[in-house]
C-alpha positions as CSV (number, residue, x, y, z in Angstrom):
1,X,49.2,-90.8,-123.9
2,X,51.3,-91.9,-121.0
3,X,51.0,-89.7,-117.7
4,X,54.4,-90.6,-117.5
5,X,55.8,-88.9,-120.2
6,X,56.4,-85.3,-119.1
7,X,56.6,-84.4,-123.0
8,X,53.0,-85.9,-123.4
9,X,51.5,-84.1,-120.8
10,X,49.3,-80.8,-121.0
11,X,49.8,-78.1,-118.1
12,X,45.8,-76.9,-116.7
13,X,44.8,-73.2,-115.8
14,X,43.6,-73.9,-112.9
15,X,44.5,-76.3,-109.5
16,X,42.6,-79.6,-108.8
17,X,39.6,-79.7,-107.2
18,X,41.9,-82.4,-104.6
19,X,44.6,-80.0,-103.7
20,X,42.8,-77.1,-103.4
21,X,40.4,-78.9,-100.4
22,X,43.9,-80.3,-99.0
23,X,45.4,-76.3,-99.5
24,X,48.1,-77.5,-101.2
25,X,50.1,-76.5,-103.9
26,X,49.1,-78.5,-107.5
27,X,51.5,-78.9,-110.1
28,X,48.5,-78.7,-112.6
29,X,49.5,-81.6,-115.0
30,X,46.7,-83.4,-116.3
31,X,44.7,-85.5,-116.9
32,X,46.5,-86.3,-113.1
33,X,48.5,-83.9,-111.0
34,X,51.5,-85.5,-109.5
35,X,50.5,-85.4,-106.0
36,X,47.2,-87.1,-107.0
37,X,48.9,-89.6,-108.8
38,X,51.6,-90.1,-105.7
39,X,48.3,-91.0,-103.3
40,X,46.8,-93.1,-106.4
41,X,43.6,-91.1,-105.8
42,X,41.0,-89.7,-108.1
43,X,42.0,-86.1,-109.9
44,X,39.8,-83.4,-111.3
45,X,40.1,-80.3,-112.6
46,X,37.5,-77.4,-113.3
47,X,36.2,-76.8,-117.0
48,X,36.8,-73.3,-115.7
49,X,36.8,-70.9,-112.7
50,X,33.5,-69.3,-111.8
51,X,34.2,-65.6,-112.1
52,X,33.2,-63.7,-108.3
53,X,30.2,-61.6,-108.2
54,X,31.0,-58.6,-106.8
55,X,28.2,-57.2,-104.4
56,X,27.2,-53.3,-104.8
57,X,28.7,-51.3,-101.7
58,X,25.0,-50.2,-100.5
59,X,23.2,-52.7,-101.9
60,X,19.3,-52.0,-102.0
61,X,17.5,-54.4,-99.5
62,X,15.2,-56.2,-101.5
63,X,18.3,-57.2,-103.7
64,X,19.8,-58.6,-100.8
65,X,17.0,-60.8,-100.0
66,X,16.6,-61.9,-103.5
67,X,16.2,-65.8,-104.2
68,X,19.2,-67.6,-105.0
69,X,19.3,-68.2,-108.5
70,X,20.0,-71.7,-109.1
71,X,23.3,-72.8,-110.5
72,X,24.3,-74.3,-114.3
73,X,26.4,-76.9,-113.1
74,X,26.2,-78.8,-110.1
75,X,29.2,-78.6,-108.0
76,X,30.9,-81.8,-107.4
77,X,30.7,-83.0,-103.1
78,X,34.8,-81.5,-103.0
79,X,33.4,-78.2,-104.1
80,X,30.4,-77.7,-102.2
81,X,32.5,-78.7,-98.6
82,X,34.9,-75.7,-99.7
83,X,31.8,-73.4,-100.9
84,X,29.8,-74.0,-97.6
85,X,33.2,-73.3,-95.4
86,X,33.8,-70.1,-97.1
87,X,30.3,-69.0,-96.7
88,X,30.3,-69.9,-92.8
89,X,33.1,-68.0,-92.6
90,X,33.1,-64.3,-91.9
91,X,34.4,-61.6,-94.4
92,X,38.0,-61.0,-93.2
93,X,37.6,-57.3,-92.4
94,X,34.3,-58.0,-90.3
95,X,36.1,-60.5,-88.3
96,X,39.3,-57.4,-87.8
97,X,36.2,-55.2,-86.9
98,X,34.6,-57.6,-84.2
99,X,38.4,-58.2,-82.9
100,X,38.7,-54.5,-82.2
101,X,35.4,-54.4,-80.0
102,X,36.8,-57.3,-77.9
103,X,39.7,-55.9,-77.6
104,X,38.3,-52.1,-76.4
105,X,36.2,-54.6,-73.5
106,X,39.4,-57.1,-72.6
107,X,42.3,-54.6,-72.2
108,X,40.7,-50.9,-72.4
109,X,43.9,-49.7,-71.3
110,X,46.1,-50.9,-73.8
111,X,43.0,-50.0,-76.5
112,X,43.7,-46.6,-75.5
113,X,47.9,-46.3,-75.9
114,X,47.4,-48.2,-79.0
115,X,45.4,-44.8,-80.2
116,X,42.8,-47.7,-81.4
117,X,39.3,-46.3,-82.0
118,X,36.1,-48.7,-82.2
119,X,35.2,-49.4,-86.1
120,X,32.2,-47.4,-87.5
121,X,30.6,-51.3,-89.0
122,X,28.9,-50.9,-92.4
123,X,26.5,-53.5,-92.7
124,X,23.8,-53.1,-94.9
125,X,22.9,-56.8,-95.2
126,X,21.3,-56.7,-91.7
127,X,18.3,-54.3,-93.5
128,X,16.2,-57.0,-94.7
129,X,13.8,-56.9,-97.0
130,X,11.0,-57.0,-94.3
131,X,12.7,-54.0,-92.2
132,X,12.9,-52.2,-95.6
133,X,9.7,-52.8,-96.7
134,X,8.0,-51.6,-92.7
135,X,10.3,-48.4,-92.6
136,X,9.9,-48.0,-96.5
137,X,11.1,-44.8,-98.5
138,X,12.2,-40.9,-98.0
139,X,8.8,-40.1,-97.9
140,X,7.6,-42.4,-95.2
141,X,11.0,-42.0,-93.2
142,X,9.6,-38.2,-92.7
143,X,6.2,-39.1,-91.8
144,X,7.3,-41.7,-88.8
145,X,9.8,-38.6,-87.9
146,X,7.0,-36.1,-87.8
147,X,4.7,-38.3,-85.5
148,X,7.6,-39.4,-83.1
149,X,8.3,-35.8,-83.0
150,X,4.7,-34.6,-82.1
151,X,3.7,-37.2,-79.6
152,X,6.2,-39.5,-77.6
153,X,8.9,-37.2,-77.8
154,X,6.8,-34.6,-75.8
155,X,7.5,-36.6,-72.6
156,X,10.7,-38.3,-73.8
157,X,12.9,-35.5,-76.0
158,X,15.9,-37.6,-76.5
159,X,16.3,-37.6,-79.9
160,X,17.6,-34.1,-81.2
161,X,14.8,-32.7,-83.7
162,X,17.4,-30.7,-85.5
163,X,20.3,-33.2,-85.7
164,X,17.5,-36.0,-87.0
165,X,16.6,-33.8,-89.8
166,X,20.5,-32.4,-90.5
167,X,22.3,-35.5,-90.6
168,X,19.2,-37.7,-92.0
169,X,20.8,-38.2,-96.2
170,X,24.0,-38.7,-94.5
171,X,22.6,-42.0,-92.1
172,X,20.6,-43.2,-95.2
173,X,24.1,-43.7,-96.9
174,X,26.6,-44.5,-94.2
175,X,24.4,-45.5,-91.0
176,X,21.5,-47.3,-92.7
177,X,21.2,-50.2,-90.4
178,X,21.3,-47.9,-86.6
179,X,18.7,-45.8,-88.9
180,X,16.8,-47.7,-89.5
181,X,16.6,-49.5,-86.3
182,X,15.9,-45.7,-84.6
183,X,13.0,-45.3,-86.9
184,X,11.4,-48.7,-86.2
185,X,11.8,-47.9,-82.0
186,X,9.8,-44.4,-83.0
187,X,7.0,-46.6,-85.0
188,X,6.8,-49.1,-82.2
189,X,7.0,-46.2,-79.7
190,X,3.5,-44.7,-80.5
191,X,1.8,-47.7,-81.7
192,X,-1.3,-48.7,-79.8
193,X,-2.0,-51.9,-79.9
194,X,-5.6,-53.5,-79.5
195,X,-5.5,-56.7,-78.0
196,X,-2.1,-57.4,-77.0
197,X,1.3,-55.8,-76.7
198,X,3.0,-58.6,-78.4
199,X,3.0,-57.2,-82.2
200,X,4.5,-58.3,-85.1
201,X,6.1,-54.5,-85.1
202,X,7.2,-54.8,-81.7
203,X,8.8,-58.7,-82.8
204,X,10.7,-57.4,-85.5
205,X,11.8,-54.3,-84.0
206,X,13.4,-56.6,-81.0
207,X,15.1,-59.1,-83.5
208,X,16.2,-56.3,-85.3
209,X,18.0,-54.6,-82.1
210,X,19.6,-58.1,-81.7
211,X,20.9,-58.3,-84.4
212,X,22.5,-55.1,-84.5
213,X,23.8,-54.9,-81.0
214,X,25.0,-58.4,-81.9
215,X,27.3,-57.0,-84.8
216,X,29.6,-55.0,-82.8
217,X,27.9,-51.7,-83.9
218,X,28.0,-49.0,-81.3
219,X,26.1,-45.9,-82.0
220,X,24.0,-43.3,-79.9
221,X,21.3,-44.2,-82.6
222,X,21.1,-47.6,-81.3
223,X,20.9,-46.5,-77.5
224,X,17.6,-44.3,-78.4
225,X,15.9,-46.7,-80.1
226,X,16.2,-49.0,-77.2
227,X,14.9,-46.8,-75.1
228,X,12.0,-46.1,-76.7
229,X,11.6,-50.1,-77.5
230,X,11.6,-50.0,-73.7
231,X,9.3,-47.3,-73.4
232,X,7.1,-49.1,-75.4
233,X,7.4,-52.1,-73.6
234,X,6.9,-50.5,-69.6
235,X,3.6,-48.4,-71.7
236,X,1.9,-51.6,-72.3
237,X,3.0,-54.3,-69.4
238,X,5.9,-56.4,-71.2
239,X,7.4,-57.9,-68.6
240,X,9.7,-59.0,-67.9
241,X,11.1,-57.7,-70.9
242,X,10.7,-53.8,-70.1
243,X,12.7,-54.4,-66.8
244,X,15.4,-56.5,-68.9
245,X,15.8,-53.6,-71.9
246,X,16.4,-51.2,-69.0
247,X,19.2,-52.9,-67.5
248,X,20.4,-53.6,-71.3
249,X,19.9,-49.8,-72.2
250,X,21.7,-48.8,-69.3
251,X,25.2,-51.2,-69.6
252,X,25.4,-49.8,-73.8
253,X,25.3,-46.4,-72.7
254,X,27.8,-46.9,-70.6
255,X,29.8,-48.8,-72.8
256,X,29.3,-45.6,-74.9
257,X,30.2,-43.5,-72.2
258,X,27.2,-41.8,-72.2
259,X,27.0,-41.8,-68.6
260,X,30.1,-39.0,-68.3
261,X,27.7,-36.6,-70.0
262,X,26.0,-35.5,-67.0
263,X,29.4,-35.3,-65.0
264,X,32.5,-32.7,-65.0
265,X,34.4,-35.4,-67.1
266,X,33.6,-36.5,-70.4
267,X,34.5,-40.0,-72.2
268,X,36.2,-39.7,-75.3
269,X,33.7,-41.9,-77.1
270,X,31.2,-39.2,-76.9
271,X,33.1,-36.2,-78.5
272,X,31.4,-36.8,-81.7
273,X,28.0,-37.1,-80.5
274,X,25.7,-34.3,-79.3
275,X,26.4,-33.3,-75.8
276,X,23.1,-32.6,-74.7
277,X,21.5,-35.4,-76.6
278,X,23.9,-37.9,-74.8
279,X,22.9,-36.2,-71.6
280,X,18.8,-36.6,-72.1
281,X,19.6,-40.4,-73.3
282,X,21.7,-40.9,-69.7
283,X,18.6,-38.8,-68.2
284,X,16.1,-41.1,-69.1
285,X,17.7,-44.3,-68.6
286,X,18.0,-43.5,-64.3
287,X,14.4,-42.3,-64.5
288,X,13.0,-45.2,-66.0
289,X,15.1,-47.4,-63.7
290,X,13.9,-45.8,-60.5
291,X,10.6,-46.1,-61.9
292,X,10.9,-49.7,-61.9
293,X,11.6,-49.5,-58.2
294,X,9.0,-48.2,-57.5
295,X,7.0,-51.5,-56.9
296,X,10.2,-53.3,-55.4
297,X,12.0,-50.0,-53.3
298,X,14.7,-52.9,-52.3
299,X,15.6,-54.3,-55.5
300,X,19.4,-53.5,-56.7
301,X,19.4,-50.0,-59.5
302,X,21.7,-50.4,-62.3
303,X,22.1,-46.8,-62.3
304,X,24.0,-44.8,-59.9
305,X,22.3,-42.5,-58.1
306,X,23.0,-38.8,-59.6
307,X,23.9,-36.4,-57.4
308,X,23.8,-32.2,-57.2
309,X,26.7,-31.7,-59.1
310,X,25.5,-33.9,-62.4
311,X,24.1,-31.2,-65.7
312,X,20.1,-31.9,-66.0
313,X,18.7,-31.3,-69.4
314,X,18.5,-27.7,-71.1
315,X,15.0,-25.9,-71.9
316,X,12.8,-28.4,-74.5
317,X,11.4,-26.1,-76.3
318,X,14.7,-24.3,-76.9
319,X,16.9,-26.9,-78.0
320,X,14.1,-28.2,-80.4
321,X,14.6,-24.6,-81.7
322,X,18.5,-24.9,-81.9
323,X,18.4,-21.6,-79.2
324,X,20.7,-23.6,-77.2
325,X,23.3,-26.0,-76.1
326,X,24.8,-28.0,-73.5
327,X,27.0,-25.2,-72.3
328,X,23.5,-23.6,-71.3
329,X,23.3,-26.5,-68.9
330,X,22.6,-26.4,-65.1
331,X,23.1,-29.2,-62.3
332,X,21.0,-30.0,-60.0
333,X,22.2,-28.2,-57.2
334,X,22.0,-24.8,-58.9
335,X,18.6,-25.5,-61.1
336,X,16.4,-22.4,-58.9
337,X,14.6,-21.4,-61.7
338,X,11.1,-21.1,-63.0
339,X,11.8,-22.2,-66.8
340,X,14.3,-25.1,-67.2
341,X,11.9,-27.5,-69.2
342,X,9.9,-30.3,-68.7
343,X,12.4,-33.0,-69.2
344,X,14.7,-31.2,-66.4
345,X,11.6,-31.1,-64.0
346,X,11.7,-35.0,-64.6
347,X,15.2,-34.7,-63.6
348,X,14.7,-33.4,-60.7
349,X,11.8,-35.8,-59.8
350,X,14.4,-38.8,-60.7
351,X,16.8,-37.4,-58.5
352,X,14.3,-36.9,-55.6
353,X,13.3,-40.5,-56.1
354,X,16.8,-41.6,-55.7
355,X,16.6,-40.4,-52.3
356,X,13.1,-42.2,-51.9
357,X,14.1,-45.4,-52.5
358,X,17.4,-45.7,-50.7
359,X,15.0,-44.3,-47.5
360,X,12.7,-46.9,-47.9
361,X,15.1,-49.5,-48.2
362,X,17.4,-48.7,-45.4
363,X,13.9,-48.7,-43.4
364,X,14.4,-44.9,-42.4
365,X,12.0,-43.7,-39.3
366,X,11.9,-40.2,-40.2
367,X,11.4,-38.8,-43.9
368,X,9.7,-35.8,-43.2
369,X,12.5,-33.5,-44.8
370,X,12.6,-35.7,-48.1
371,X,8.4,-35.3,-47.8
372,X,8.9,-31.3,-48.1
373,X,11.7,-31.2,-50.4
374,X,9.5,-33.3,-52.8
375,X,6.2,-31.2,-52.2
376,X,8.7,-28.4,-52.8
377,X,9.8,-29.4,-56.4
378,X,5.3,-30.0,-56.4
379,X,4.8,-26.4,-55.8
380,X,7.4,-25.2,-58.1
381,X,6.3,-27.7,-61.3
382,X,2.8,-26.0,-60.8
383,X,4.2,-22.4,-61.1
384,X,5.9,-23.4,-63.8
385,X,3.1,-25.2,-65.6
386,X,0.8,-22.3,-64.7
387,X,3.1,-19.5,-66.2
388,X,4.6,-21.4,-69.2
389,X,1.5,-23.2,-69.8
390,X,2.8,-26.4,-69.7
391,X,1.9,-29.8,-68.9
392,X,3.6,-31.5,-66.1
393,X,2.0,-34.5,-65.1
394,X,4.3,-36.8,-65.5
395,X,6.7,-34.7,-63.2
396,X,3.9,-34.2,-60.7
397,X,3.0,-37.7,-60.9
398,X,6.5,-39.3,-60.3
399,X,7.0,-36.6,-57.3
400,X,3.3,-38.3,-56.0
401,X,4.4,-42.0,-56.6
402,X,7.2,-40.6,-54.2
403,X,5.8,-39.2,-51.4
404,X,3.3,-42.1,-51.4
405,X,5.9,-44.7,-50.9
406,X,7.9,-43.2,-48.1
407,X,4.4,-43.6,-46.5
408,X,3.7,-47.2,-48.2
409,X,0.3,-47.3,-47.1
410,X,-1.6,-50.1,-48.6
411,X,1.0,-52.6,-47.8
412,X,-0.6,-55.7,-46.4
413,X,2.4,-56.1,-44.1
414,X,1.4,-52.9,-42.4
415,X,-2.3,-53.6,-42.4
416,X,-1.1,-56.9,-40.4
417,X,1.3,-55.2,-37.9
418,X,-0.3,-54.8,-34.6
419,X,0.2,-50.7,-34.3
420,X,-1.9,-50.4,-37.5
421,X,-5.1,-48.2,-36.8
422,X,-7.9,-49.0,-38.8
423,X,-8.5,-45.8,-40.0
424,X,-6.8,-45.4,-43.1
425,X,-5.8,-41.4,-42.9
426,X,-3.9,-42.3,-39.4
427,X,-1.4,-44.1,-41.8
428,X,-1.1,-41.1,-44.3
429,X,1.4,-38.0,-43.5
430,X,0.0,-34.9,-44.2
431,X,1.6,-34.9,-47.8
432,X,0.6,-37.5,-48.7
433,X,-3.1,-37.2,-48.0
434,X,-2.6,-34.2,-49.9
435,X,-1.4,-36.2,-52.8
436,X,-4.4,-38.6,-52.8
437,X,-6.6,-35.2,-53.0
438,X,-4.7,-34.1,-56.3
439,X,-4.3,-37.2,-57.6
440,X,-8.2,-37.9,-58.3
441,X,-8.2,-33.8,-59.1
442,X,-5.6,-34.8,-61.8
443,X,-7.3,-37.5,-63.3
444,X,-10.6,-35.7,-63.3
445,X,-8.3,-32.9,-65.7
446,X,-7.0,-35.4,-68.0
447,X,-10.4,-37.8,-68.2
448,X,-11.5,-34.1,-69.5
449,X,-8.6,-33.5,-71.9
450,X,-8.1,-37.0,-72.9
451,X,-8.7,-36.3,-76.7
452,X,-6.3,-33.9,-76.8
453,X,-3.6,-35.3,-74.0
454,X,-3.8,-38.9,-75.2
455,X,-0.9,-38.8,-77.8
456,X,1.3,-37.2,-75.9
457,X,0.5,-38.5,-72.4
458,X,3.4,-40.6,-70.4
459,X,2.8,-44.2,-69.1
460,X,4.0,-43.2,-66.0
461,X,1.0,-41.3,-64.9
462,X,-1.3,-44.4,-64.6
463,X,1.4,-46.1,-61.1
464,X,0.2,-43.2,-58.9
465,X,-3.6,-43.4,-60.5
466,X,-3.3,-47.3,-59.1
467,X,-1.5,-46.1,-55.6
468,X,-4.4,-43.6,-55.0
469,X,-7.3,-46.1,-56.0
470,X,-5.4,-49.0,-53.4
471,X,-5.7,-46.2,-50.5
472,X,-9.7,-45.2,-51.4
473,X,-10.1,-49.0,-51.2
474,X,-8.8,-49.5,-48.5
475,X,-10.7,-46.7,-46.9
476,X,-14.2,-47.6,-48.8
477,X,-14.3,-51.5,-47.1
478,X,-13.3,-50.0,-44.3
479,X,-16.2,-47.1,-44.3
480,X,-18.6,-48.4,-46.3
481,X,-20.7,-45.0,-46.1
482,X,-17.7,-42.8,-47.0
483,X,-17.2,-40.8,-50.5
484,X,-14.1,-43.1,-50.9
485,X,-15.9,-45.5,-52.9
486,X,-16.7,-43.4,-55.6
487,X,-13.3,-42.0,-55.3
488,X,-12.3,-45.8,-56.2
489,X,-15.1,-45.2,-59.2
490,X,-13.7,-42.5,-60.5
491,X,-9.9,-43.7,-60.1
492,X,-11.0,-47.0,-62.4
493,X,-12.7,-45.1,-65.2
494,X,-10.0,-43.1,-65.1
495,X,-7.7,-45.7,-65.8
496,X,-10.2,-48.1,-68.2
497,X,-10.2,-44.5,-70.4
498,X,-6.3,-44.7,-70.2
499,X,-5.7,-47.9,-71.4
500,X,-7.2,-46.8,-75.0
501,X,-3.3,-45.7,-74.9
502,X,-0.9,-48.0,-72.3
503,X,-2.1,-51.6,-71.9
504,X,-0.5,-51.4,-68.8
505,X,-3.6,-49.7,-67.2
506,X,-5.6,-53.4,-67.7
507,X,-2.6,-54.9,-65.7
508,X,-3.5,-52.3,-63.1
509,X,-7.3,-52.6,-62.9
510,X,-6.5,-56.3,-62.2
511,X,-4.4,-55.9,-59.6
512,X,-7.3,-53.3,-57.6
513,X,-9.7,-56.3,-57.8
514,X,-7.1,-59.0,-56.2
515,X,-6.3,-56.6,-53.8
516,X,-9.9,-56.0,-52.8
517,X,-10.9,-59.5,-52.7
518,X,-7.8,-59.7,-50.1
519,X,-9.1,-57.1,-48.0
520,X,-12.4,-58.6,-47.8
521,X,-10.9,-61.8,-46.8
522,X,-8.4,-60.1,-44.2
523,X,-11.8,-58.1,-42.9
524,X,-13.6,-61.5,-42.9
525,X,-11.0,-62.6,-40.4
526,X,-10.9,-60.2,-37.9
């Protein structure tokens, strides 16, 4: 037949393989479409069109992750340009979803009068089969729940006990990947490694957070769980990737608008969430960031500092019990009592330490008030602890780490100055000698209780442990025949017991032995 002869010719189902990479429209006469023939180049068509799968809305992981199956009929070089563009490509409403996050960070303003609202992302491909397999079923999810719930959160409640449990069927379905993600940070959260910090639970819990942050998702879920990744990470010495997921945790949050939960106004973004849980998440990012300042008093926060007027957290053990709310709240100015909670002690000690730091940096002469008001909230915690029977150390220990720094008495710039006595309590205010004293009496307690403490026992215990041995070195080379040497005994099995738990505590035995082969040398010169 002639191709010419328009009664000769057959009309084809489908396009030609040629216009359809061009995008143009075919005419669909074979054996040679028109505009093929026009451009005298070669013309096919497809036997027949390969019908779409059509993925399952919450597709099980392990399907997901399946092989490919391999194909009856090789695609010609046209067809697999076009296949491997549309796969590069980005489903169409993703792409609408991703432009909407932009948009709330470009113009926020004009997000607002538009009466947009960020997407809620459903992404279930992002659960692979590996993060499946390490979370795994129902059953498991309850058991990671129950242990998060019985050790770490003890010293960092941020995750609502009730509201885990409540809305836990509903995240399985509709927020599988922030779920999942959350449980993984409580797995990797009270995981004790043996050797070194650098796990294969802790590398695919961090590629995992990347690749859900990465996705546009924005959830309080996802905020939790990299806090506790951090938590994980300051506990065993990760630097300088604790310092880094910090400052990350603390620009989501407020990007969430987490941070308005502890002021008079709140975001918008954070109607839907739990008040007081969005509080305890803002709560624990400033005390973890001051904490980090602690070694470096003139480094730049990435917090504000709080002040009197911002809500501290509510009683632990009764909003673990669902007794009460936010609106039972109190700030910090008006906090007087004897039972507002562990967590809000912590609070207190953050806020405290605030003041520390920006004294120490501004190179302040006198401190003596901030020294009381400190040894104040001291006094209090021990009351508290006494008549609640609770266990405050970490409070204690953070008010400690304070007092000792506004004194900063091991630094080697102030054992070099000429006014510095030799005798190391002419360098200590009375507070803070009084701090060394409690600090060996508190390690001496826990060394006791360490079977019993050592799951639910905070990393940040083991920075004023380390403070308190550098002093009783200091004072031991100095007076050979003094108790402070085994002081400095005592101080190291203290922390060589601890580091069964924070790997962080090898970091610090380290550093005592640099710094008293550098007092030796500084004694060998004088």
């Amino acid at each position: 037949m002639s191709a010419s002869d328009p009664d000769a010719r057959l009309m084809s189902r489908y396009s030609c393989l040629q216009c359809r990479e061009a995008k143009r429209k075919c005419d669909r006469v074979t054996p040679e479409c028109t505009l093929c023939l026009q451009k005298s180049i070669n013309c096919e068509f497809p036997e027949r069109r390969k019908r779409r799968q059509v993925r399952p809305r919450y597709a099980d992981a392990s399907a997901l992750q399946s092989p490919p199956q391999p194909a009856l009929n090789t695609p010609s070089p046209s067809q697999a340009s076009t296949l491997s563009r549309e796969a590069a490509e980005p489903p169409v409403a993703q792409k609408k979803q991703l432009h909407l996050v932009a948009e709330h960070f470009l113009d926020p303003e004009v997000f607002q009068y538009a009466q947009l609202q960020l997407p809620t992302l459903l992404i279930d491909s992002l659960v692979t089969n590996e993060i499946a397999a390490t979370v795994g079923g129902t059953a498991d999810i309850r058991t990671i729940a129950q242990k998060h719930f019985s050790t770490v959160h003890a010293w960092m409640p941020i995750v609502s006990k009730i509201q885990f449990y409540k809305l836990l069927p509903r995240r399985l379905t509709y927020n599988r990947a922030e779920l999942h993600l959350l449980l993984l940070a409580m797995k990797l959260s009270g995981d004790v490694p043996t050797q070194t910090p650098c796990t294969e639970l802790h590398g695919l819990t961090k590629q995992f957070q990347h690749s859900v942050e990465g996705s546009g998702i924005f959830s309080l879920l996802v905020l939790q769980a990299g806090i506790l990744i951090a938590c994980y990470e300051l506990g065993h010495g990760v630097y300088p990737a604790a310092f880094l997921s910090i400052s990350s945790c603390a620009r989501y949050a407020m990007a969430l608008g987490v941070d308005s939960s502890v002021g008079g106004h709140l975001d918008p973004k954070i109607e839907t969430f739990d008040l007081e849980e969005c509080r305890r998440v803002w709560w624990a990012i400033l005390v973890m960031d001051r904490f980090m300042n602690l070694s470096n008093p003139k480094r730049q926060l990435v917090t504000p500092d709080p002040d009197t007027s911002n809500y501290i957290p509510v009683d632990d053990k009764n909003w673990d019990n669902g007794t009460t709310g936010a609106e039972d709240a109190c700030t910090l100015g008006s906090a007087n009592g004897l039972e507002i909670g562990r967590f809000a002690r912590l609070a207190q000690a953050a806020h405290l330490l605030s003041l520390v730091i920006k004294d120490v940096a501004e190179g302040s002469n006198d401190s003596s008030q901030l020294r009381r008001t400190i040894f104040a909230l001291v006094h209090v915690s021990r009351i508290e602890a006494r008549l609640r029977r609770l266990e405050l150390c970490t409070q204690m220990a953070t008010c400690f780490s304070g007092i000792l720094l506004l004194d900063h008495p091991t630094s080697f710039q102030q054992v070099a100055s000429p006014h510095y006595s030799s005798h190391a309590d002419a360098t200590l205010s009375t507070e803070s000698s009084s701090v060394v004293e409690a600090t060996i009496q508190m390690a001496e307690r826990m060394k006791g209780a360490y079977d019993s403490i050592k799951d639910i026992m905070a990393p940040f215990v083991l920075h004023v442990n380390y403070k308190a041995a550098s002093i009783y070195l200091q004072r031991a080379i100095e007076e050979p025949d003094s108790e402070a040497a085994a002081y400095v005994a005592a101080l190291k099995k203290s922390l060589q017991l601890f580091s069964q738990r924070w790997l962080v505590a090898d970091a610090y035995l380290s550093l005592l032995e640099r710094r008293e082969t550098l007092l030796l040398l500084r004694q060998l010169d004088s």
